[in-house]
Structure formats: structure tokens, C-alpha cells
PQR file of N, CA, C, O and H, with PARSE charges and radii, in Angstrom:
ATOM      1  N   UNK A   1      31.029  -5.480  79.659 -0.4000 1.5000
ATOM      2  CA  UNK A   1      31.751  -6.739  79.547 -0.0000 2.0000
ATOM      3  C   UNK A   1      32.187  -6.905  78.084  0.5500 1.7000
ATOM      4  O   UNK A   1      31.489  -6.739  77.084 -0.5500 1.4000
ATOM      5  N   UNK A   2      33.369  -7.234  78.151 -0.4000 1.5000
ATOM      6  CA  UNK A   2      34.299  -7.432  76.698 -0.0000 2.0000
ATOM      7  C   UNK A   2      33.496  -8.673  76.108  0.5500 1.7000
ATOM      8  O   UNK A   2      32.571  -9.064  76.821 -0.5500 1.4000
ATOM      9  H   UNK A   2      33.936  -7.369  78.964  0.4000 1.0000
ATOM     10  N   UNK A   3      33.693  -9.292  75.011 -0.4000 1.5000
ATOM     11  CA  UNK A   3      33.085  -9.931  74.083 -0.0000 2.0000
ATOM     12  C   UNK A   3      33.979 -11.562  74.717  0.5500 1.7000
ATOM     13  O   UNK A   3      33.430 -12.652  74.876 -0.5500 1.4000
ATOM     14  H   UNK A   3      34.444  -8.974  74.432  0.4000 1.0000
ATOM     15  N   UNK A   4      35.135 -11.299  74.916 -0.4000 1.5000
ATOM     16  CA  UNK A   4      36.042 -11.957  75.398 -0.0000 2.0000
ATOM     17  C   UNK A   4      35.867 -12.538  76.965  0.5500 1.7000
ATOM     18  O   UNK A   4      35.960 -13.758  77.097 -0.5500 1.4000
ATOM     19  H   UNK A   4      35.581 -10.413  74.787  0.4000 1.0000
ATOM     20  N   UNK A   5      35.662 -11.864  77.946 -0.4000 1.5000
ATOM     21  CA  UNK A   5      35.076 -11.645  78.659 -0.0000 2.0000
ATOM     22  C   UNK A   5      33.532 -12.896  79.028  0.5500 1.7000
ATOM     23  O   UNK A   5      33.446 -13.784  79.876 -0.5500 1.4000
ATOM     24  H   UNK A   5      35.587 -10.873  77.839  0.4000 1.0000
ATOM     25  N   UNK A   6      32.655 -12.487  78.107 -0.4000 1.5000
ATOM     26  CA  UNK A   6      31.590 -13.107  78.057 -0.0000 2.0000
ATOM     27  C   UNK A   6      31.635 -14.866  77.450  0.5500 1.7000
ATOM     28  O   UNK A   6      31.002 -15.837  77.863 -0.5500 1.4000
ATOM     29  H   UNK A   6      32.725 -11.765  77.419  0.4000 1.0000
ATOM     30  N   UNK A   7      32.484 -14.777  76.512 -0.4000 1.5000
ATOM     31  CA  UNK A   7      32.974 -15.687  76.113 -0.0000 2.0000
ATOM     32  C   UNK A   7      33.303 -16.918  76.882  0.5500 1.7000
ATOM     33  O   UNK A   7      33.001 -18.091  76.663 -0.5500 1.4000
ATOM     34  H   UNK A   7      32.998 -13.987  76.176  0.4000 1.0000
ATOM     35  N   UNK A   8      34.302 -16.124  78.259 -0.4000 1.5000
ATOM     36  CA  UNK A   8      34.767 -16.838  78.829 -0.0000 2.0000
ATOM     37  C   UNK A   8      33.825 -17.310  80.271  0.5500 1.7000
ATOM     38  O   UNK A   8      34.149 -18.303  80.922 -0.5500 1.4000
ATOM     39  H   UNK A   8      34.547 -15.171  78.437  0.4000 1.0000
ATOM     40  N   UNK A   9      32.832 -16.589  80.582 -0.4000 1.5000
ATOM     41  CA  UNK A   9      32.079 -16.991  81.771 -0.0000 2.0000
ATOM     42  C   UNK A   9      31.194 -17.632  80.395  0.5500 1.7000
ATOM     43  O   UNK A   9      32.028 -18.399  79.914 -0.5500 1.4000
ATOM     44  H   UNK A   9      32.569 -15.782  80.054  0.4000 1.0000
ATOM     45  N   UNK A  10      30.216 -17.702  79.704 -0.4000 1.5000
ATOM     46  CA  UNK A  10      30.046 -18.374  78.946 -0.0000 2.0000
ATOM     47  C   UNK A  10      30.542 -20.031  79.190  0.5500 1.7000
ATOM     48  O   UNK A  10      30.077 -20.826  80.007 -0.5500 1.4000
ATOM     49  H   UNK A  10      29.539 -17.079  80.095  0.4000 1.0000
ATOM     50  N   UNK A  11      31.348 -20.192  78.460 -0.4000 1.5000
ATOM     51  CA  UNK A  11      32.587 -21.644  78.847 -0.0000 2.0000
ATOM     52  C   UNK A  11      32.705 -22.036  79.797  0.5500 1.7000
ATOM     53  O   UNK A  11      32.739 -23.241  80.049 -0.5500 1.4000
ATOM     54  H   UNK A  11      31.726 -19.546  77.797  0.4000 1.0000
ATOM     55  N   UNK A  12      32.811 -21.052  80.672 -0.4000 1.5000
ATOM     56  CA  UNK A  12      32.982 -21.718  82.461 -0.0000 2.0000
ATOM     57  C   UNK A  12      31.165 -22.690  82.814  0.5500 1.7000
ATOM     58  O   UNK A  12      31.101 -23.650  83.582 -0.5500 1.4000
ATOM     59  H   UNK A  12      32.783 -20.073  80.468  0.4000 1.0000
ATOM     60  N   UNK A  13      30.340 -22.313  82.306 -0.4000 1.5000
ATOM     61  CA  UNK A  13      29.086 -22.932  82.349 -0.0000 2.0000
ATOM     62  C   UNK A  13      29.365 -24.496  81.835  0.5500 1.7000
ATOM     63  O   UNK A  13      28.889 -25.476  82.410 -0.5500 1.4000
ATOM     64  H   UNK A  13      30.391 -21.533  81.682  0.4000 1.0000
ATOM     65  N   UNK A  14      30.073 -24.550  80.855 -0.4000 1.5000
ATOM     66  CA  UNK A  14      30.299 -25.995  79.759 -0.0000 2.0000
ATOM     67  C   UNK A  14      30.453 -26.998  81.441  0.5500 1.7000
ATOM     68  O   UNK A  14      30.958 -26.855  82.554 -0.5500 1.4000
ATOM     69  H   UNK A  14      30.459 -23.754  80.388  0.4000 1.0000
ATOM     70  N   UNK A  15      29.618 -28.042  80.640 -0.4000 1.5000
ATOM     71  CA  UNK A  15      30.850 -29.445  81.213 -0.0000 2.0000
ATOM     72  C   UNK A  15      32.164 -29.548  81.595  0.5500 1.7000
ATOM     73  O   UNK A  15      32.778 -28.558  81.195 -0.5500 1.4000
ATOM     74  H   UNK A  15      29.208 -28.158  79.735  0.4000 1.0000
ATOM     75  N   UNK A  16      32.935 -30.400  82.260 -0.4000 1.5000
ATOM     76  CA  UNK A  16      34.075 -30.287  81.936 -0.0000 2.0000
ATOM     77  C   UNK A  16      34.181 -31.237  80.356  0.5500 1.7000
ATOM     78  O   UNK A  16      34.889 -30.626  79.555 -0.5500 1.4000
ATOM     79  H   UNK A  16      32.436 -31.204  82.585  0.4000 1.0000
ATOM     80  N   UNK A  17      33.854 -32.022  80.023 -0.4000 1.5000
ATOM     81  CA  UNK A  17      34.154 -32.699  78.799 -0.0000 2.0000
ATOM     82  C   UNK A  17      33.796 -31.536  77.460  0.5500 1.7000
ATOM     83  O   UNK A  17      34.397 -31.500  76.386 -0.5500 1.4000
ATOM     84  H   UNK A  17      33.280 -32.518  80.673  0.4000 1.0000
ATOM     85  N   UNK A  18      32.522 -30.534  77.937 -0.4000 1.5000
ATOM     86  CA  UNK A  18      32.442 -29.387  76.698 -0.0000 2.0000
ATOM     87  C   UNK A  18      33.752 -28.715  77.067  0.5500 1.7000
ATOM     88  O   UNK A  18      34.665 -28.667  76.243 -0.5500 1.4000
ATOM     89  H   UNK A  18      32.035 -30.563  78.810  0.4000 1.0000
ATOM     90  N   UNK A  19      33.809 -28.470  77.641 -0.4000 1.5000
ATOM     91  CA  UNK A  19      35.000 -27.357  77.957 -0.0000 2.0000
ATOM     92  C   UNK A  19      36.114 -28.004  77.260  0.5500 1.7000
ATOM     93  O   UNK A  19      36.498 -27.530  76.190 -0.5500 1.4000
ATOM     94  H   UNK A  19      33.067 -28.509  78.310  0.4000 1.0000
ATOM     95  N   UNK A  20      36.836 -29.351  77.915 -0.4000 1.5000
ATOM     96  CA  UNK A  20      37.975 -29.600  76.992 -0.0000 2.0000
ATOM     97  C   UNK A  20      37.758 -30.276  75.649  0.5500 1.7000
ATOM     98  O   UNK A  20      38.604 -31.029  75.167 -0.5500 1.4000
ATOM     99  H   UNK A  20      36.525 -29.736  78.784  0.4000 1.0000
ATOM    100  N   UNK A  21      36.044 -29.850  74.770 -0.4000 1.5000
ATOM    101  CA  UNK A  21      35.876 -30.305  73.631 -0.0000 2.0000
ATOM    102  C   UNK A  21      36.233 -28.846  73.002  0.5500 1.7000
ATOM    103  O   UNK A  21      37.000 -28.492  72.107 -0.5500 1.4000
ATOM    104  H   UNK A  21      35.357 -29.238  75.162  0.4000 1.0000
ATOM    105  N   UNK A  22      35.609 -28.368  73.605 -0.4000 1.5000
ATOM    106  CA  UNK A  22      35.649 -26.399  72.767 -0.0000 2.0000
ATOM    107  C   UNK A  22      37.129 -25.895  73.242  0.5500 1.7000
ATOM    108  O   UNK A  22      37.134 -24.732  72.839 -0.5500 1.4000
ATOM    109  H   UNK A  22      34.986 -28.656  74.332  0.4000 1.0000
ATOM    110  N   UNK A  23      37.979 -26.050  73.670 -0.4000 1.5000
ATOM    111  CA  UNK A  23      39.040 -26.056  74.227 -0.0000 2.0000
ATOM    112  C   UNK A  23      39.778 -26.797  73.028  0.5500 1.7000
ATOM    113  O   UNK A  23      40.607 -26.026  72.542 -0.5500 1.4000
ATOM    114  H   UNK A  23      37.975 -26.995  73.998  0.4000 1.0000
ATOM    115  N   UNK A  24      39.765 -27.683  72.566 -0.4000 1.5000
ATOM    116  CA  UNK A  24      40.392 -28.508  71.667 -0.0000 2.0000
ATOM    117  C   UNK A  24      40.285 -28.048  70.274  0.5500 1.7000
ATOM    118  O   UNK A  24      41.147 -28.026  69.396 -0.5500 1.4000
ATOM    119  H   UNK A  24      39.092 -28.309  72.961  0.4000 1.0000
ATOM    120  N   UNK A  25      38.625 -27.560  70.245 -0.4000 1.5000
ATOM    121  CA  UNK A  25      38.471 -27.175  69.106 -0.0000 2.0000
ATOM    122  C   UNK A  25      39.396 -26.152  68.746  0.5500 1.7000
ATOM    123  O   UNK A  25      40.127 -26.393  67.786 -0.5500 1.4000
ATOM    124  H   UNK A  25      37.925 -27.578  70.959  0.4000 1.0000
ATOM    125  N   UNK A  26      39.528 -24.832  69.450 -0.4000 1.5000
ATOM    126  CA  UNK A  26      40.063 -23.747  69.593 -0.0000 2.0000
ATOM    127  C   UNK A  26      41.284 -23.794  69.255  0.5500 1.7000
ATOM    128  O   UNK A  26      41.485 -23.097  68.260 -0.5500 1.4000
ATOM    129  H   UNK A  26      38.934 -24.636  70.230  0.4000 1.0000
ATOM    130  N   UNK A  27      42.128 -24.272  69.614 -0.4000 1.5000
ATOM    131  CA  UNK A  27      43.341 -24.524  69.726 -0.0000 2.0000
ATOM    132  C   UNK A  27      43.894 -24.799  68.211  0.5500 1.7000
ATOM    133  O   UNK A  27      44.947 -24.360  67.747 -0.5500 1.4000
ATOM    134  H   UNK A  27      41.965 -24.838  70.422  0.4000 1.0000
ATOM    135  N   UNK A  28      42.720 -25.818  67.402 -0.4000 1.5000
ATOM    136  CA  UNK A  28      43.216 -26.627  66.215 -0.0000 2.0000
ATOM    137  C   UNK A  28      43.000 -25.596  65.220  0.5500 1.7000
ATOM    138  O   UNK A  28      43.158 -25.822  64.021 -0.5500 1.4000
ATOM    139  H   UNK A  28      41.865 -26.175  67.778  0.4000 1.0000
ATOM    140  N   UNK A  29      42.621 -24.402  65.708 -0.4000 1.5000
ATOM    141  CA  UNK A  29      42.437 -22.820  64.779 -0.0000 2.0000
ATOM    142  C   UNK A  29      43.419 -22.594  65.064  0.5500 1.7000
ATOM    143  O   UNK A  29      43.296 -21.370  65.018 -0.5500 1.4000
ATOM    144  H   UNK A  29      42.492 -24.219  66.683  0.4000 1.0000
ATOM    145  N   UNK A  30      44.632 -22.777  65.421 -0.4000 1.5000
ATOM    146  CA  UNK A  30      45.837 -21.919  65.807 -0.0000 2.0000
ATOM    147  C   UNK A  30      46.949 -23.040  64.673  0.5500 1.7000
ATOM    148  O   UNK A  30      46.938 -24.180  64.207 -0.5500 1.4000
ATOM    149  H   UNK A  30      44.732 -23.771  65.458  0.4000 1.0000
ATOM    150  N   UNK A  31      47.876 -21.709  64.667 -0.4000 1.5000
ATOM    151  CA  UNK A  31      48.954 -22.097  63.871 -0.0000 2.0000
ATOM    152  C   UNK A  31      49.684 -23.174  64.962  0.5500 1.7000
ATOM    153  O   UNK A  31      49.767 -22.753  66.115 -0.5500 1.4000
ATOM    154  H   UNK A  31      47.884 -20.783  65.045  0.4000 1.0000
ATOM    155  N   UNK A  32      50.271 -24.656  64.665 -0.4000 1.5000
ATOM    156  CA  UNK A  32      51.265 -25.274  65.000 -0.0000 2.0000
ATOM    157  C   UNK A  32      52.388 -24.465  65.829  0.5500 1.7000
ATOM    158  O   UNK A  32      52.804 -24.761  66.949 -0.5500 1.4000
ATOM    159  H   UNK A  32      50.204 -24.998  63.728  0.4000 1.0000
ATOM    160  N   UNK A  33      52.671 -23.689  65.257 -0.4000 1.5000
ATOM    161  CA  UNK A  33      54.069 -23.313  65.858 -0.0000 2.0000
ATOM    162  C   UNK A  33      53.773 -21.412  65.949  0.5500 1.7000
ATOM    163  O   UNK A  33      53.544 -20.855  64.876 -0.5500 1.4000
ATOM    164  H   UNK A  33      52.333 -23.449  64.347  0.4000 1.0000
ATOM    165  N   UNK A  34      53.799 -20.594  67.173 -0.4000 1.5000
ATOM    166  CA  UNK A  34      53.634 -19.424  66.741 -0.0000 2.0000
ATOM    167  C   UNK A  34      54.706 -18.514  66.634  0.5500 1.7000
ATOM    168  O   UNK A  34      54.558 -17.376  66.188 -0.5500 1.4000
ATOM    169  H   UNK A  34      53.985 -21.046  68.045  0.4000 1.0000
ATOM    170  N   UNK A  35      55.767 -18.969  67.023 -0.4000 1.5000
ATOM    171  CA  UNK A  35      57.223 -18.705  66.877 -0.0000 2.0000
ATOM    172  C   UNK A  35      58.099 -19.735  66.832  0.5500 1.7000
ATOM    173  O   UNK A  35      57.905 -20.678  67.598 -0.5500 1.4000
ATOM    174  H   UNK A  35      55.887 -19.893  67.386  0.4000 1.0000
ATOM    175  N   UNK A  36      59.070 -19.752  66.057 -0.4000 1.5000
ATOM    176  CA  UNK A  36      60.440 -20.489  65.700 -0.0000 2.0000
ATOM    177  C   UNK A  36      61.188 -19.545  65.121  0.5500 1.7000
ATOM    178  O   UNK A  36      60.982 -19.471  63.909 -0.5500 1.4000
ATOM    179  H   UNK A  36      59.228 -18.986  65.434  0.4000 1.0000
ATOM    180  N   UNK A  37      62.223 -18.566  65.669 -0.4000 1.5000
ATOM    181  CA  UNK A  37      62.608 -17.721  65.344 -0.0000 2.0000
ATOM    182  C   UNK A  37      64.048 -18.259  64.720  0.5500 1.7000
ATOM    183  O   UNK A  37      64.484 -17.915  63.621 -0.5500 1.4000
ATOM    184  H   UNK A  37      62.389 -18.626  66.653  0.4000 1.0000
ATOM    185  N   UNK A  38      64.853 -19.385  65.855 -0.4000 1.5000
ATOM    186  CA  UNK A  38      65.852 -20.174  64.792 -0.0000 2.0000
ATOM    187  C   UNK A  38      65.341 -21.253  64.164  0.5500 1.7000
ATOM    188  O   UNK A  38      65.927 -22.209  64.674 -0.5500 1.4000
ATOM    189  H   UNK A  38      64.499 -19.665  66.747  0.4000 1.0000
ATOM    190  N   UNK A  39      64.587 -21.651  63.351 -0.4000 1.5000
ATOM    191  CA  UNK A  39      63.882 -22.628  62.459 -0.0000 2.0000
ATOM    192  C   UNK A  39      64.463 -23.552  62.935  0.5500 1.7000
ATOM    193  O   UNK A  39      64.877 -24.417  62.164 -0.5500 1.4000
ATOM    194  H   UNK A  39      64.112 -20.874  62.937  0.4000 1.0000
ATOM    195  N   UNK A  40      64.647 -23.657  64.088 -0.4000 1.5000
ATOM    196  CA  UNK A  40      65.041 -24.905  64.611 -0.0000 2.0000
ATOM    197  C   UNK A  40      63.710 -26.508  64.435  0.5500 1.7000
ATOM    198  O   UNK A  40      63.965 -27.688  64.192 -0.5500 1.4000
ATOM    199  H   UNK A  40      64.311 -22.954  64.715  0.4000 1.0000
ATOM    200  N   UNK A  41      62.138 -25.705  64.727 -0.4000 1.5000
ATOM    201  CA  UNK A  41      61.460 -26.742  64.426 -0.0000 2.0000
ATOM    202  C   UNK A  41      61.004 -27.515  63.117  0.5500 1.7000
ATOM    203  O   UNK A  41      60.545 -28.639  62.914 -0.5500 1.4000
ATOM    204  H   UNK A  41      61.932 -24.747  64.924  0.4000 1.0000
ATOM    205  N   UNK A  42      61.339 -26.397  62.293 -0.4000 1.5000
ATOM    206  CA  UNK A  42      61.737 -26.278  60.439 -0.0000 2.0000
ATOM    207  C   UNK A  42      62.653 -27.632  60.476  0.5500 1.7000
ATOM    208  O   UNK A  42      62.316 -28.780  60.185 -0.5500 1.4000
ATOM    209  H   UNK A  42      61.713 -25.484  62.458  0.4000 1.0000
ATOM    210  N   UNK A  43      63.882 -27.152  60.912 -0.4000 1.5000
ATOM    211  CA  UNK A  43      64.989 -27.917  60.797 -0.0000 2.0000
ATOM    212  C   UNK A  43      64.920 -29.573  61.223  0.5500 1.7000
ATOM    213  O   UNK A  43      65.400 -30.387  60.433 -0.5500 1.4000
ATOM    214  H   UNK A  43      64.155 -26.220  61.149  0.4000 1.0000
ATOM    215  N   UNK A  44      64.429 -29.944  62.241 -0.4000 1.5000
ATOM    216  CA  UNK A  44      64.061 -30.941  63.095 -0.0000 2.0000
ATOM    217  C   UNK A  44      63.067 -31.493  62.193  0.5500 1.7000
ATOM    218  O   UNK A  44      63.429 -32.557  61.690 -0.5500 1.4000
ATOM    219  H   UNK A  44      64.039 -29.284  62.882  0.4000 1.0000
ATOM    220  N   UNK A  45      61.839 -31.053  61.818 -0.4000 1.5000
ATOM    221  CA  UNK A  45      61.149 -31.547  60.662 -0.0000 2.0000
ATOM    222  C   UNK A  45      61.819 -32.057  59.378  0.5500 1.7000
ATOM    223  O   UNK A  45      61.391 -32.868  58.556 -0.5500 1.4000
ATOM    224  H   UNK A  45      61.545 -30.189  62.227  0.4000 1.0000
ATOM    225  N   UNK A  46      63.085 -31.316  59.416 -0.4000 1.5000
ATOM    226  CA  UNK A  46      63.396 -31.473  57.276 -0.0000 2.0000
ATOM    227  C   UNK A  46      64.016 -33.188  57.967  0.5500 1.7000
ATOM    228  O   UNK A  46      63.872 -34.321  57.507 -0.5500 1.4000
ATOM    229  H   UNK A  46      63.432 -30.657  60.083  0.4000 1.0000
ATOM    230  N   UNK A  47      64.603 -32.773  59.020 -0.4000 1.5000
ATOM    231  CA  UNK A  47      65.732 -34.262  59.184 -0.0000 2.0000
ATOM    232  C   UNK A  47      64.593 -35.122  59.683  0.5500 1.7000
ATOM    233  O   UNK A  47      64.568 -35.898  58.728 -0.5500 1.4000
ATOM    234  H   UNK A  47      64.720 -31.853  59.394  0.4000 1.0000
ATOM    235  N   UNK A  48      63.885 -35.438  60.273 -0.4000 1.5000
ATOM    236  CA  UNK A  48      62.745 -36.240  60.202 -0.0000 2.0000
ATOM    237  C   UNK A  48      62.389 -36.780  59.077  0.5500 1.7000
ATOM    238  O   UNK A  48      62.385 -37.972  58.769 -0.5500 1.4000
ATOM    239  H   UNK A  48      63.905 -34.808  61.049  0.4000 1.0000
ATOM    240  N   UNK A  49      62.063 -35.788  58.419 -0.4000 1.5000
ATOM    241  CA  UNK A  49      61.530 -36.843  56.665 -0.0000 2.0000
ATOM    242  C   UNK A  49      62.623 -37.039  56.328  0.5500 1.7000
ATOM    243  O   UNK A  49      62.383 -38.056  55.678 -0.5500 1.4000
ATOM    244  H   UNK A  49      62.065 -34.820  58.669  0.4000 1.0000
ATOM    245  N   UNK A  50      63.696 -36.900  56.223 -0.4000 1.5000
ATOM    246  CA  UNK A  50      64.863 -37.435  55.427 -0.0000 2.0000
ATOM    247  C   UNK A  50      65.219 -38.545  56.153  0.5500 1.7000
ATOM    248  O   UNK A  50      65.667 -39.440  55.436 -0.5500 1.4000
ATOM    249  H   UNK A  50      63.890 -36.073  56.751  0.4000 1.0000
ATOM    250  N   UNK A  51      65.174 -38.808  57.359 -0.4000 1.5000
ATOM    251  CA  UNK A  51      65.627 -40.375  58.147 -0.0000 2.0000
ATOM    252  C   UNK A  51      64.544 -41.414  57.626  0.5500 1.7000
ATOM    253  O   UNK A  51      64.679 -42.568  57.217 -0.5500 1.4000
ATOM    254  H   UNK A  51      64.809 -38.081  57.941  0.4000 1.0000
ATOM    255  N   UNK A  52      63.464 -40.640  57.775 -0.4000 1.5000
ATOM    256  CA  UNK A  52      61.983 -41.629  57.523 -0.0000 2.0000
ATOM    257  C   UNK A  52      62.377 -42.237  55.683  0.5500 1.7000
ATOM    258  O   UNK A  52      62.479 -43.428  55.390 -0.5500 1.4000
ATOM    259  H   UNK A  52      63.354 -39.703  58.107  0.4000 1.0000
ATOM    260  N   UNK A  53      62.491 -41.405  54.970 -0.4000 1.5000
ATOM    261  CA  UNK A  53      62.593 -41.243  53.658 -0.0000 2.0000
ATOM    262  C   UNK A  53      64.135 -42.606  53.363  0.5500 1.7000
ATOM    263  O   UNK A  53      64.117 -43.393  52.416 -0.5500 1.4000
ATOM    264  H   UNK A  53      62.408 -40.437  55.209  0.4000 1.0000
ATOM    265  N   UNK A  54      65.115 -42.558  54.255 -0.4000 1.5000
ATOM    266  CA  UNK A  54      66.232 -42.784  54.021 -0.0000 2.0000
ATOM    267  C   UNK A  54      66.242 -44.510  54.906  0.5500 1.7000
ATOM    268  O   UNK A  54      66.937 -45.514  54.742 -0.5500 1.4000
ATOM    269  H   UNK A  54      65.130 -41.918  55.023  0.4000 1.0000
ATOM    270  N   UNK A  55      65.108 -44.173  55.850 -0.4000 1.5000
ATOM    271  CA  UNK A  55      64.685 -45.897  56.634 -0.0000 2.0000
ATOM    272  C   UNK A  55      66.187 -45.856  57.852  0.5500 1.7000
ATOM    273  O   UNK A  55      66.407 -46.757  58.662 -0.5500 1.4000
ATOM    274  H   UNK A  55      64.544 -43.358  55.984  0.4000 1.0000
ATOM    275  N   UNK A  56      66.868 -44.858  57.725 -0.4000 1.5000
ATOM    276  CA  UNK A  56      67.775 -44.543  58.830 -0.0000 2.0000
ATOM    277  C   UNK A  56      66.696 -44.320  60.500  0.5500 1.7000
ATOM    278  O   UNK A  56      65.595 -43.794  60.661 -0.5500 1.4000
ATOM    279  H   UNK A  56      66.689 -44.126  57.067  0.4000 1.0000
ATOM    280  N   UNK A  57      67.620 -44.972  61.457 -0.4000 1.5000
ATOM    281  CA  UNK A  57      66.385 -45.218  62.626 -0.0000 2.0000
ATOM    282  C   UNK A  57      67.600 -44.102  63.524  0.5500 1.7000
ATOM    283  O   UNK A  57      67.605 -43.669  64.676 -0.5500 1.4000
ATOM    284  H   UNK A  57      68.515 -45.399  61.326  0.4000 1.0000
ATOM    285  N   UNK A  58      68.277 -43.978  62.685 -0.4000 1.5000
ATOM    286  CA  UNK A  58      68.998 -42.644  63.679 -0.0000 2.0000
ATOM    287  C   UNK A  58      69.853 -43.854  64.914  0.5500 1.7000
ATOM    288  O   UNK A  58      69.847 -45.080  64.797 -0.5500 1.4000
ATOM    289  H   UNK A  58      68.272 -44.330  61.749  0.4000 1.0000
ATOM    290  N   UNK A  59      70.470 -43.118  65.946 -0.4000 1.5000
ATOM    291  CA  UNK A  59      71.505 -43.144  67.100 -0.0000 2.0000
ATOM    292  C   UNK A  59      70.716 -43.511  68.282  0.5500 1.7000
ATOM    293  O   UNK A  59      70.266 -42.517  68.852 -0.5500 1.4000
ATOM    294  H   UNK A  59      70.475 -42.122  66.040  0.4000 1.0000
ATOM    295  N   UNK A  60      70.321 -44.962  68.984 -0.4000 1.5000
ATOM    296  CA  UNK A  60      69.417 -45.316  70.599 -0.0000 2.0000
ATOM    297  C   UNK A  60      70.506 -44.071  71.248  0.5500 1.7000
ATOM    298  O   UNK A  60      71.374 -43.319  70.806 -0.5500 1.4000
ATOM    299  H   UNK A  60      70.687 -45.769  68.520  0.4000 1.0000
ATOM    300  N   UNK A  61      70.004 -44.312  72.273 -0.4000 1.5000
ATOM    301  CA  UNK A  61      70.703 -43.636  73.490 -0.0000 2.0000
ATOM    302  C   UNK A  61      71.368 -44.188  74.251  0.5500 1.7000
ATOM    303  O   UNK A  61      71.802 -43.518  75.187 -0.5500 1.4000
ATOM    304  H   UNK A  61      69.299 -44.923  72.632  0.4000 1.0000
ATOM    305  N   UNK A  62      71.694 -45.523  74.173 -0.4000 1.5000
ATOM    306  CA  UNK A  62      72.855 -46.548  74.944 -0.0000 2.0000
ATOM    307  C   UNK A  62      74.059 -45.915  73.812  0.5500 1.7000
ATOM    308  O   UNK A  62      75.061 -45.469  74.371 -0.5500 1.4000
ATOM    309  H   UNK A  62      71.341 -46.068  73.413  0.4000 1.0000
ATOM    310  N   UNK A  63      74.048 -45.849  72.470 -0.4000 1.5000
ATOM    311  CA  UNK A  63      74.494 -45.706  71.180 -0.0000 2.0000
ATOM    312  C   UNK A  63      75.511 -44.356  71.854  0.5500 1.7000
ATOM    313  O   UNK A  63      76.717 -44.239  72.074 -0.5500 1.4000
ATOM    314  H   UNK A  63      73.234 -46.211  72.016  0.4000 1.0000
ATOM    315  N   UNK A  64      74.536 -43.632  71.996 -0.4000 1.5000
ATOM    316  CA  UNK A  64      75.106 -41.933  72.085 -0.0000 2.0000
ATOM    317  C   UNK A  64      76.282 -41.704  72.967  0.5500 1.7000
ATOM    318  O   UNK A  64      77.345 -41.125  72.744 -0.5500 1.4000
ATOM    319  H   UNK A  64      73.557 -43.727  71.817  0.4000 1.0000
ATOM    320  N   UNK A  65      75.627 -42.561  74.475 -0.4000 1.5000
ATOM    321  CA  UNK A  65      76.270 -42.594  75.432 -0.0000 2.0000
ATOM    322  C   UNK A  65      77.402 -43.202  75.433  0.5500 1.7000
ATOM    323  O   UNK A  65      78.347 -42.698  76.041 -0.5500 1.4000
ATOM    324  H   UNK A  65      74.764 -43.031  74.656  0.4000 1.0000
ATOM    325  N   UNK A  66      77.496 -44.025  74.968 -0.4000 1.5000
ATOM    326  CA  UNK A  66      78.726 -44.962  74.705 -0.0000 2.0000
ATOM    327  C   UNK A  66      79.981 -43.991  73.521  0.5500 1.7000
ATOM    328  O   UNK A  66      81.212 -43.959  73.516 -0.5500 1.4000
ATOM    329  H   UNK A  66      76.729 -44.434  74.474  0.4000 1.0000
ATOM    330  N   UNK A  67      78.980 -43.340  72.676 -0.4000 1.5000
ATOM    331  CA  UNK A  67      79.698 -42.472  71.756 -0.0000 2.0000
ATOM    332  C   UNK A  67      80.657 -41.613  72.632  0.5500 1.7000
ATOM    333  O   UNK A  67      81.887 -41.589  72.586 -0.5500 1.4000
ATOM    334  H   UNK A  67      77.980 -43.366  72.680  0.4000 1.0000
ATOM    335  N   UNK A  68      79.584 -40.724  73.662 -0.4000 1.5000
ATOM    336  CA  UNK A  68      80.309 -40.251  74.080 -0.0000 2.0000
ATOM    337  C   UNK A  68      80.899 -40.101  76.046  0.5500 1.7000
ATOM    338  O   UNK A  68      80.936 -39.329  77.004 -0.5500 1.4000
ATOM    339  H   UNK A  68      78.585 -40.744  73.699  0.4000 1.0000
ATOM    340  N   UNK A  69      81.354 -41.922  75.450 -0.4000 1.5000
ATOM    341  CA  UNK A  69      82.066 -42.588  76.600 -0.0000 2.0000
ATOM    342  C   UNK A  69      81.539 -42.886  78.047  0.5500 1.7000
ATOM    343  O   UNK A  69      82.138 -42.906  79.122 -0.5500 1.4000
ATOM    344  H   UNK A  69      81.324 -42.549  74.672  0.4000 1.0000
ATOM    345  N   UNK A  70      80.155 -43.123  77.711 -0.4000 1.5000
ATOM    346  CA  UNK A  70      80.046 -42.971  79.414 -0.0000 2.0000
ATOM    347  C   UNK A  70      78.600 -44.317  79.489  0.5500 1.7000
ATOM    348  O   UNK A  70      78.100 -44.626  80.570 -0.5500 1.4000
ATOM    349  H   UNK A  70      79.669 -43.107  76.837  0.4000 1.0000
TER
END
């Protein structure tokens, strides 16, 4: 049995509340993002702080729609 393996019947023993505690934990070891190959989530972030930064609340969605006519 793989280490991985054991690991995981291991866990299957947990609670369900251990399970989605060690489950949570796990996860918060992982990078945010493990691909963004067009920095699209880069991008979406920079304009985020710059609206926040700028107190701009951005375009509702009645706004958009109406923009674009409908």
C-alpha cells in the first residue's frame, strides 16, 4: 500500500466534520490558482484594486443591459 493510499483509508475513518477539517486544512497548502495561463486571474485582480483604490463601483447589470440595448 502506497503512502497515499494509506493516507486515504486513514481519512475515510475521520468524522465527517474531521474529514472536512483536514480537507480544508489541505487545500490551504495549495497555491490559489494552479494555472492561469492567460493571466486572466492576474488581470481581474489588478482591476479590482484599482476600482476599490479609485471608489469606482463599476457597471450594475440593469446598467450593462441597457448599454447594450436590451
Amino acid at each position: 500500500m502506497t503512502r497515499l493510499q494509506q493516507l486515504e483509508q486513514d481519512a475515510k475513518s475521520l468524522t465527517e466534520a474531521e474529514r472536512a477539517q483536514f480537507a480544508a486544512s489541505l487545500l490551504a497548502t495549495l497555491p490559489a490558482v494552479l494555472a492561469d495561463e492567460d493571466e486572466g486571474v492576474a488581470k481581474a485582480l489588478r482591476r479590482e484594486a484599482e476600482m476599490e483604490a479609485s471608489g469606482d463601483q463599476g457597471t450594475s447589470w440593469d446598467e450593462l443591459k441597457q448599454g447594450l440595448g436590451r
